[in-house]
VOGU-3710 file (C-alpha; in Angstrom, 3 decimals, decimal comma):
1> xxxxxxxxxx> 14,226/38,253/-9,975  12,706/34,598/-9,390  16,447/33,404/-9,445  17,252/35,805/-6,689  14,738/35,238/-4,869  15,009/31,662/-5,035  18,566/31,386/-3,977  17,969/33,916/-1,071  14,796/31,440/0,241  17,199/28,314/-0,646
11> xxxxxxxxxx> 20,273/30,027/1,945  17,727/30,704/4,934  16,248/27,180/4,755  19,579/25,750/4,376  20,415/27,881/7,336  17,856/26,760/9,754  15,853/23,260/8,313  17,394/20,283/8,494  14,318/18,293/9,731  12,182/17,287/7,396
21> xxxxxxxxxx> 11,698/14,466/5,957  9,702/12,831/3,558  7,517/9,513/3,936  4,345/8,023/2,874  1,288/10,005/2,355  -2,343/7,959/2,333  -4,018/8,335/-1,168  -6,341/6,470/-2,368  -9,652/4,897/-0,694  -7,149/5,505/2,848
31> xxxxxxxxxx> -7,447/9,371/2,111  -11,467/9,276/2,184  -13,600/10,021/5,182  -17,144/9,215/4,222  -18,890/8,772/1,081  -19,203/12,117/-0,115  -15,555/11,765/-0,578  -14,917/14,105/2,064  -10,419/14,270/2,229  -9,108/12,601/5,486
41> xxxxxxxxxx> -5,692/12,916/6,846  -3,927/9,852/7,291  -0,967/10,955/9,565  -0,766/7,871/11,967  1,576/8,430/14,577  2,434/11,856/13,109  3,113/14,587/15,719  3,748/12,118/18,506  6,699/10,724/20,211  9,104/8,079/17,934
51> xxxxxxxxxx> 10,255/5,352/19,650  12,122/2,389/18,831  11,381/-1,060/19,436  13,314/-4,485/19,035  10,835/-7,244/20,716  7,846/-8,118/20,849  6,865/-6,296/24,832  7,763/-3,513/23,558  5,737/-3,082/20,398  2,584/-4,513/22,244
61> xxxxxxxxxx> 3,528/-1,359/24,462  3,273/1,337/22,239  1,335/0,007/19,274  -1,787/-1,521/21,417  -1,197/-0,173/25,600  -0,517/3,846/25,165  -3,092/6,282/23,608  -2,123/8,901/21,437  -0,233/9,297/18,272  3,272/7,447/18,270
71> xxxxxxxxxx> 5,501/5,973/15,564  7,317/3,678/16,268  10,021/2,033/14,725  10,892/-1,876/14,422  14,331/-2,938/14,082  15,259/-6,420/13,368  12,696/-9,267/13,470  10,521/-9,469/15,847  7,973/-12,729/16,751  4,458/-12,070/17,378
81> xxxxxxxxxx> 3,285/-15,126/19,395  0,370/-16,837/17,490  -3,040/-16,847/18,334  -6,623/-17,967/16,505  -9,822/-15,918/15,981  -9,750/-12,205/17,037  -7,762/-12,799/19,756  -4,251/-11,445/18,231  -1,390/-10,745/20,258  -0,763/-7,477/18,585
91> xxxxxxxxxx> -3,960/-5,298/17,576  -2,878/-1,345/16,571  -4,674/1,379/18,090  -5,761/4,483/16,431  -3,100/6,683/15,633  -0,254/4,835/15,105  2,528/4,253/12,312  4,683/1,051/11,934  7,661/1,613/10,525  10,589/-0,841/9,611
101> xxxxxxxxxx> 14,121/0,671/9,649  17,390/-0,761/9,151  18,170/-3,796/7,609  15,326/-6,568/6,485  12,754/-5,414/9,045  10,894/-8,476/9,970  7,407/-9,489/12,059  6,279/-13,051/12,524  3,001/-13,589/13,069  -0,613/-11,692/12,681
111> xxxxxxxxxx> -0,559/-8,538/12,965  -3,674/-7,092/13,985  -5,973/-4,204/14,680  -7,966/-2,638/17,660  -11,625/-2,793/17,141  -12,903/0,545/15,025  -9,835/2,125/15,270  -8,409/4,491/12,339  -5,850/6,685/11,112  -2,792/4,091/10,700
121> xxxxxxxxxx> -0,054/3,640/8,791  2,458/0,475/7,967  5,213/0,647/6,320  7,986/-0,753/4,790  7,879/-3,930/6,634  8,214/-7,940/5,892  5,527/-9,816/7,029  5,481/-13,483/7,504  3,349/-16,405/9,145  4,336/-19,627/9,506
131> xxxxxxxxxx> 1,330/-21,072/11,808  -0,728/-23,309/9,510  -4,287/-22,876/9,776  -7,247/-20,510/8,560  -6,884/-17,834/11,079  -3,000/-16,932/10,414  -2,766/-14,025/8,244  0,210/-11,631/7,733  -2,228/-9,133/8,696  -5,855/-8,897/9,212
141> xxxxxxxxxx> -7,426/-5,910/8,959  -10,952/-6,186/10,400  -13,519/-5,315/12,977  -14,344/-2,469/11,509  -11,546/-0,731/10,595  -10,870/2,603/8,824  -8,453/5,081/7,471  -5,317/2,506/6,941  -2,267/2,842/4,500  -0,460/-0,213/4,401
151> xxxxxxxxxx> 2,314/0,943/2,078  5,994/-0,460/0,899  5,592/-3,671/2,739  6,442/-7,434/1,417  4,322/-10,298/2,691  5,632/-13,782/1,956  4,884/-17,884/3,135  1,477/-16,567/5,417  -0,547/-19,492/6,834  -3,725/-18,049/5,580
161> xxxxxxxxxx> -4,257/-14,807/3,604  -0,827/-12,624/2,711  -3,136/-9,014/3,866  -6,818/-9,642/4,628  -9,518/-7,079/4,796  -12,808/-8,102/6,264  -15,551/-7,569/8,706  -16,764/-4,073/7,951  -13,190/-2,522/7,781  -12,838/0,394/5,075
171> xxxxxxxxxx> -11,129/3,157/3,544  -7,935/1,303/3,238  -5,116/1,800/0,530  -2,792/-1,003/0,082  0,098/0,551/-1,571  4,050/0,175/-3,303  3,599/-3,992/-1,514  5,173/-7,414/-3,073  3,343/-10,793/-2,245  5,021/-14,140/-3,102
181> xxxxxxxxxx> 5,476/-17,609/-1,734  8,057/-20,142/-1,617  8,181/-23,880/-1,230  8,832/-23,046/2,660  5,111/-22,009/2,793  3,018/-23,250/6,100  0,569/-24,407/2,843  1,996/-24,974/-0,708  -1,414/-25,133/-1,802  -3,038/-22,276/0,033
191> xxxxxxxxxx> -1,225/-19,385/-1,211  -3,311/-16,872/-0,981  -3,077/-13,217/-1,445  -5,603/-10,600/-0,186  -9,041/-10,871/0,821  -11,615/-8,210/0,607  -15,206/-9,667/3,169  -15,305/-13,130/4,631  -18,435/-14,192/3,876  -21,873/-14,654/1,931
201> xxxxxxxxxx> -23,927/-14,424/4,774  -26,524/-12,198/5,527  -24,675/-11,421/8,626  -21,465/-10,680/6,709  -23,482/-8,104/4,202  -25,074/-6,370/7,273  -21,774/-5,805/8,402  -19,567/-5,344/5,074  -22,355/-3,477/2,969  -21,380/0,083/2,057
211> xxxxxxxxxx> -17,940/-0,728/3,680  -14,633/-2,599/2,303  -13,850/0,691/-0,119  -10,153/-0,294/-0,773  -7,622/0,797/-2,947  -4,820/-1,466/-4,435  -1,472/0,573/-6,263  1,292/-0,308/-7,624  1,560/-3,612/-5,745  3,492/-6,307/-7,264
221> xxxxxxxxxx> 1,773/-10,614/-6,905  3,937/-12,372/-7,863  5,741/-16,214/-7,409  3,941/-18,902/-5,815  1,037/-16,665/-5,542  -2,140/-18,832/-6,531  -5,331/-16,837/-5,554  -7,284/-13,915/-4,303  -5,413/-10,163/-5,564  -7,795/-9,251/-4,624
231> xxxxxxxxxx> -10,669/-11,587/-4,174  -14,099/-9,318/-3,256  -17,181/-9,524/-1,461  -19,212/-6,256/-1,212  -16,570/-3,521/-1,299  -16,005/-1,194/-4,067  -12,642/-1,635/-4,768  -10,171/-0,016/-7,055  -7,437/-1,831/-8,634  -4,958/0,219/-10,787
241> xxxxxxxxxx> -0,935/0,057/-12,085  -0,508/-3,119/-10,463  1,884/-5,955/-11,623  1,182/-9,842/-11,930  3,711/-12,238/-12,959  5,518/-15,748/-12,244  1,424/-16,479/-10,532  1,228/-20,698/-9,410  -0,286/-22,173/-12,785  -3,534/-24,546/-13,738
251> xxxxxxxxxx> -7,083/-25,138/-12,413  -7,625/-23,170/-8,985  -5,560/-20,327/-10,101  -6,865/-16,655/-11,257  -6,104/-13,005/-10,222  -9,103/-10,669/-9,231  -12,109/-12,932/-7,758  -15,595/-11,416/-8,471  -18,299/-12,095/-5,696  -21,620/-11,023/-3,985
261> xxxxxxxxxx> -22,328/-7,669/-4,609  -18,758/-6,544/-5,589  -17,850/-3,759/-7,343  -14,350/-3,737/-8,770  -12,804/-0,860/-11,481  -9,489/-2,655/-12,891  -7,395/-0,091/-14,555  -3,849/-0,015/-16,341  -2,525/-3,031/-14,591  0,106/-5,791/-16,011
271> xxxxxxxxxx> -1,041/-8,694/-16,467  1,965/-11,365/-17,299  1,301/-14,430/-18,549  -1,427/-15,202/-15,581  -3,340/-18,416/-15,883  -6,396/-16,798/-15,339  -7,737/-13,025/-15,155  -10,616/-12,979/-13,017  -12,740/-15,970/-11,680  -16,923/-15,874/-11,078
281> xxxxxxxxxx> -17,521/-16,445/-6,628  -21,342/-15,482/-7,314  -22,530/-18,163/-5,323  -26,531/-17,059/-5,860  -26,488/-15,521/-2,039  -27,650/-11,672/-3,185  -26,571/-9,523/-5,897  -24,239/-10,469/-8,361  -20,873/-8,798/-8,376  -19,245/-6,020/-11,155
291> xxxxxxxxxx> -15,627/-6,264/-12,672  -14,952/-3,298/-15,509  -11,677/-2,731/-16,683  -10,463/0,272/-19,036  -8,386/-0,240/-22,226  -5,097/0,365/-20,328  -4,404/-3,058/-19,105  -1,960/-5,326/-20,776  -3,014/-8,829/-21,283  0,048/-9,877/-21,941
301> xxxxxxxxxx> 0,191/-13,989/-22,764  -3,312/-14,315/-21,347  -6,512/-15,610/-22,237  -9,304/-13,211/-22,779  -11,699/-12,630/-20,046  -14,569/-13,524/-21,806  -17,187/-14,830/-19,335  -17,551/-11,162/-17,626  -19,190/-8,411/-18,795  -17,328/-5,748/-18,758
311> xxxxxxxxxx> -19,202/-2,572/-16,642  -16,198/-0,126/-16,605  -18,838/2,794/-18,327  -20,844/2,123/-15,157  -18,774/0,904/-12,866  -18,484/3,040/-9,173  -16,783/6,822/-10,003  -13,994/7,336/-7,559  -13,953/10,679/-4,804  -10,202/10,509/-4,855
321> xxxxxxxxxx> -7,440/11,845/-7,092  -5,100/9,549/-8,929  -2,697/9,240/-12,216  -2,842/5,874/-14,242  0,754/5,753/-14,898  1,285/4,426/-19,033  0,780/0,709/-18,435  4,223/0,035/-20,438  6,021/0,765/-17,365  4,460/-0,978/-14,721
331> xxxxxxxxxx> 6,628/-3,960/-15,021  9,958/-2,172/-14,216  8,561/0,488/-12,096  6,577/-2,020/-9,919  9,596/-4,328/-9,935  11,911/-1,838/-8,720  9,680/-0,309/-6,083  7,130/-2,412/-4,387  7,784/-4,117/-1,326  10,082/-3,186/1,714
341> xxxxxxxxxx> 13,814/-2,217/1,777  13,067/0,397/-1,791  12,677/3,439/-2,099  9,494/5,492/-3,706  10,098/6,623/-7,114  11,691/9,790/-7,358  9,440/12,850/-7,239  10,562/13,814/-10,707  8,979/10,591/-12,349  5,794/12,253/-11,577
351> xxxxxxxxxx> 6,573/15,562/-11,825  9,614/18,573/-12,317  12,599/18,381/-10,377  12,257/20,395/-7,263  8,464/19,808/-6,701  9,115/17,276/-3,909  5,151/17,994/-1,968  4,055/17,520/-5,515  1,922/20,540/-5,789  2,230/21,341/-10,043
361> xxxxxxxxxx> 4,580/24,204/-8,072  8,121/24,483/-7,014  7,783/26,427/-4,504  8,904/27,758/-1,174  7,462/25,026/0,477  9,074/22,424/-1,408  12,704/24,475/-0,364  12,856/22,727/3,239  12,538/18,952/1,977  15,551/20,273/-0,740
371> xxxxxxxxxx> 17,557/21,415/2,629  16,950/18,169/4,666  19,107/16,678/1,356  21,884/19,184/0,451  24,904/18,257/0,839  24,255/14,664/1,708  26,588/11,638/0,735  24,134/8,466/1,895  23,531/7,527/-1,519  20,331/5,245/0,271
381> xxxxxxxxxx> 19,220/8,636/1,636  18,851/11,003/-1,105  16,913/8,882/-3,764  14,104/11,360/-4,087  16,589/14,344/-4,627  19,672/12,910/-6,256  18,748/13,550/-10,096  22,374/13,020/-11,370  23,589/9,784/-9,398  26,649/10,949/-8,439
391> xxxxxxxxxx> 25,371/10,343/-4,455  25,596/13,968/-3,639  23,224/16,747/-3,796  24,984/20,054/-4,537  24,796/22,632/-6,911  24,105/20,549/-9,962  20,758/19,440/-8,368  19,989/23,194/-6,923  20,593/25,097/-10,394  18,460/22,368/-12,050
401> xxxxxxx> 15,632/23,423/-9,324  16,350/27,282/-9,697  15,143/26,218/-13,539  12,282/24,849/-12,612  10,785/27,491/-9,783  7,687/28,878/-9,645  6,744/26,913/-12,892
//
C-alpha cells in the first residue's frame, strides 16, 4: 500500500510541480534569534521579486535603495568602487539574498552591510579586494548586524581581512567557504582570514559583549593564509568540521586566535600540518578568553597545543542543532565542497535517498523537490538527486526512493 500510494503522490507532483528548488538554509548561530535559542528564519530575499544584475548601479539598486525582500542575482564580475571606514559603496539591507550564477561570479571590493539590518543571505560568490590598506575587507559584517548566512562563497587576495565580523554584529553562520591567497595579494604579509570584534577597548566590549555568536562549518583556510580563522574577541563562537591546510609557515602564523573574553568550542576539525593551532591575544584588558576542543579533531603533523587549557567540559552549550561529521572525511568533503562554483553534498551523505528537506522522513513533502529533478539531463543541475551518475534522474533514482518512503 505505501508503494501505491507513493507512486500515485509521485504522478500528481510530477504533474503539476516543477518549481522548486533547493538552496541554502541558515543553521547554525544564523538560525538563532535571541539567547534563549529561540529558531529564526533566515529566508533573505525569499518570497520577493528575483532580479538579475550585471554592474555595479544596479546591485546598489536592489541590494541597498529598495525595501523589501529581493534576491538578486550577480552575473559576471562586478567592481564595487572602494571606499575607507563605514562608508562602503555597497551596504545590504534587511532582507536580501546575494546570489552568484553562471560562470565564476565575481565582486571587487567591500561588500558591506546596512546598519542593524538582518535576515541575509550570500552565496556562492568570489570575493576579492585589491585596495591595500586596513579598511578593505572582502566583506565586513558590522554595525550591528544579525541573522546572516554567508554560505558557498570563496574569498581570495583581500586588502585587509578575507570576511570580518565586528562591531556588535551577531548570529552569523559562515558556511561551505574557501579562503586563500596568492602572491598577487594587495599584502603578502597581511593575509588574513576572519575576524570576530575589533578591539580591546572598553568601548568595543560595550558594544561586542553578549554579541559576535558566530558559527564557522565546513569552511576550508587554506594557501597563503597566515592568520586569524577565526581570531576572537568577546563572541562565543563555534568552530566545527572545518579544514586547514597548505597555511603561510613560521613565527606570526597560527589558526584560531584566543582573546578578551572569548569563548570558542573547536570541534572535529582538520588540522593539516598548521604551524601553529591557536595563539594567546589576552592582552590583560578584561577577562581572559576560553578555547575547548573535543577529541574529534585531527592534529595531523602539528604541535600540541599545550599552553591552553582546554575548557571544552565547560565551554558555552550551543541552542542550535548540528552533526559533527567523522573528522576522517573532512579533508575530501571540505575539498570538494567549500567555496563557490560546487555544489552541497548530496542529501544522501547525510541521510536516505529521497529525504531531500532532511526531515528523518521521506515523505510527501520531500516528492516536489524529487519532481523539480525528474527527468533532467544538466548533469550540474541534479547533484542532490542523481544517486547513480549516469546524469539523468529516472526510474532508477524513483524505485530507490519508493524503498526508502515513509522510513
Amino acid at each position: 500500500m505505501k508503494r501505491i500510494s507513493f507512486l500515485a503522490g509521485l504522478i500528481v507532483v510530477l504533474c503539476l510541480s516543477f518549481t522548486s528548488s533547493v538552496f541554502a538554509a541558515a543553521d547554525g548561530w544564523a538560525s538563532v534569534s535571541d539567547a534563549n535559542g529561540t529558531p529564526y528564519n533566515v529566508t533573505g530575499g525569499a518570497g520577493g521579486p528575483t532580479v538579475t544584475v550585471y554592474d555595479e548601479p544596479n546591485l546598489f539598486k536592489y541590494a541597498c535603495t529598495l525595501t523589501g525582500p529581493y534576491i538578486i542575482q550577480i552575473s559576471g564580475t562586478i567592481n564595487i568602487p572602494p571606499t575607507d571606514g563605514n562608508n562602503y559603496s555597497i551596504q545590504i539591507g534587511s532582507n536580501k539574498t546575494l546570489r552568484g550564477i553562471g560562470t565564476n561570479p565575481t565582486l571587487i571590493g567591500n561588500l558591506g552591510f546596512a546598519n542593524r539590518d538582518g535576515n541575509i543571505i550570500v552565496e556562492n560568490l568570489n570575493i576579492t579586494n585589491p585596495t591595500l590598506g586596513d579598511s578593505y575587507d572582502g566583506m565586513s559584517v558590522k554595525m550591528l548586524i544579525h541573522n546572516v548566512l554567508i554560505t558557498k562563497c570563496t574569498f581570495y587576495n583581500t586588502g585587509d581581512g578575507a570576511c570580518d565580523i565586528t562591531d556588535g554584529s551577531d548570529l552569523v553562520t559562515v558556511s561551505w567557504c574557501k579562503f586563500y591567497y596568492t602572491s598577487s595579494a594587495p599584502n603578502p604579509n597581511h593575509t588574513f582570514a576572519c575576524l570576530v570584534g575589533a578591539s580591546d577597548s572598553d568601548s568595543a566590549a560595550k558594544k561586542d559583549r553578549g554579541h559576535l555568536r558566530i558559527t564557522y562549518h565546513h569552511n576550508w583556510w587554506t594557501t597563503g593564509v597566515k592568520e586569524r580563522m577565526p581570531r576572537v574577541r568577546f563572541g562565543h563562537v563555534h568552530v566545527y568540521n572545518n579544514y586547514y591546510s597548505d597555511l603561510v609557515a613560521g613565527d606570526g602564523s597560527y589558526c584560531i586566535g584566543v582573546g578578551v573574553e572569548s569563548n570558542i568550542r573547536v570541534e572535529n576539525n582538520y588540522f593539516n600540518s598548521v604551524p601553529k593551532l591557536w595563539e594567546d591575544y589576552y592582552t590583560g584588558n578584561g577577562a581572559d578568553g576560553y578555547i575547548g576542543w573535543n577529541t574529534g579533531n585531527i592534529f595531523y603533523n602539528c604541535s600540541d597545543p599545550g599552553w591552553a587549557t582546554n575548557n571544552y567540559a565547560t565551554i558555552f552549550t550551543l541552542p542550535y542543532p548540528y552533526t559533527l561529521e567523522d573528522t576522517n572525511d573532512i579533508p575530501a568533503v571540505v575539498q570538494a565542497y567549500a567555496g563557490a562554483g560546487t555544489p552541497y553534498p548530496p542529501h544522501w551523505y547525510y541521510t536516505v535517498y529521497g529525504d531531500f528537506d532532511r526531515s528523518g522522513k521521506v515523505d510527501r513533502k520531500d516528492l516536489s523537490t524529487f519532481a523539480h529533478y525528474w527527468l533532467v539531463t544538466d548533469c550540474n543541475a541534479i547533484t542532490d538527486a542523481d544517486y547513480y551518475p549516469d546524469c539523468i534522474v529516472n526510474f532508477r533514482e524513483f524505485a530507490l526512493m519508493a524503498e526508502n518512503w515513509l522510513k
